[in-house]
C-alpha positions in Angstrom: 37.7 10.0 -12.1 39.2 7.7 -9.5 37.6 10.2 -6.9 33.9 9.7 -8.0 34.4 5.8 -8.6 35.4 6.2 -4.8 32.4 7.8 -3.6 30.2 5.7 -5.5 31.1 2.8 -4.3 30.8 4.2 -0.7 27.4 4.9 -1.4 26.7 1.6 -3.2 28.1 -0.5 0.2 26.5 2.6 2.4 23.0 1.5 0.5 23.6 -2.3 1.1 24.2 -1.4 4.9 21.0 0.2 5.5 18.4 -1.9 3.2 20.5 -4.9 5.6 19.2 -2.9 8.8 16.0 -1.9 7.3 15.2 -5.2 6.8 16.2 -6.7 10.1 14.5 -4.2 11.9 11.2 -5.3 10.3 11.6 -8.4 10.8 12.7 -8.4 13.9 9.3 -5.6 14.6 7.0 -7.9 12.5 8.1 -11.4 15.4 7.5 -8.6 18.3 3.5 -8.2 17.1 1.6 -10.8 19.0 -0.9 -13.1 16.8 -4.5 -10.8 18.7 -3.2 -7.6 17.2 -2.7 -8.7 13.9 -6.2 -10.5 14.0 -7.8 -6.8 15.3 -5.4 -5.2 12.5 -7.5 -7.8 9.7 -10.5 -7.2 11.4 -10.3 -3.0 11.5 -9.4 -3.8 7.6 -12.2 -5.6 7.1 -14.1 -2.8 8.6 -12.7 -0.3 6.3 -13.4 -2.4 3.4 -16.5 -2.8 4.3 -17.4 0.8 4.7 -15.8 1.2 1.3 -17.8 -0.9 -0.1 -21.1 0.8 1.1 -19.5 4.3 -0.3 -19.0 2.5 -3.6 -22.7 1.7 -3.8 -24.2 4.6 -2.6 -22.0 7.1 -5.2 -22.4 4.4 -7.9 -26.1 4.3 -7.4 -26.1 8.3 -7.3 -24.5 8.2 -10.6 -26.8 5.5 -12.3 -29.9 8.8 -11.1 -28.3 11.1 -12.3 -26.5 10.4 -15.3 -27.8 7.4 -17.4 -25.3 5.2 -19.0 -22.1 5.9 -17.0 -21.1 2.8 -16.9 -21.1 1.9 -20.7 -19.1 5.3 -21.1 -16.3 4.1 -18.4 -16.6 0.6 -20.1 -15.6 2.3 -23.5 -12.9 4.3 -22.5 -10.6 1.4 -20.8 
């Protein structure tokens, strides 16, 4: 018993040691990133959502052609 109490406190501080690094190294990446790439970085995802957005209206206007009442039948099932 005294064996496995053993090894699962190894992992337990092993665990702690990593999320520590893990942590630090994101940080310390996250500083690195100067302030004009994370503006092109929003910008792209705005982009993106933007394109989403069309998609979104294009299939949900598909959907109101070609079968009537969709959205009262998604409404109903939440």
């Amino acid at each position: 018993m005294e064996f496995f109490e053993f090894v699962i406190a190894l992992v337990s501080i092993g665990g702690t040691f990593v999320t520590i690094w893990v942590v630090l190294l994101y940080r310390r990446k996250e500083k690195q990133l100067p302030a004009a790439a994370q503006t092109y970085t929003l910008n792209e995802l705005s982009k993106l959502a933007d394109t989403m957005n069309q998609r979104i209206d294009t299939l949900e206007a598909i959907l109101d052609a070609e079968v009537p009442g969709w959205r009262e039948q998604h409404e109903q099932s939440k």
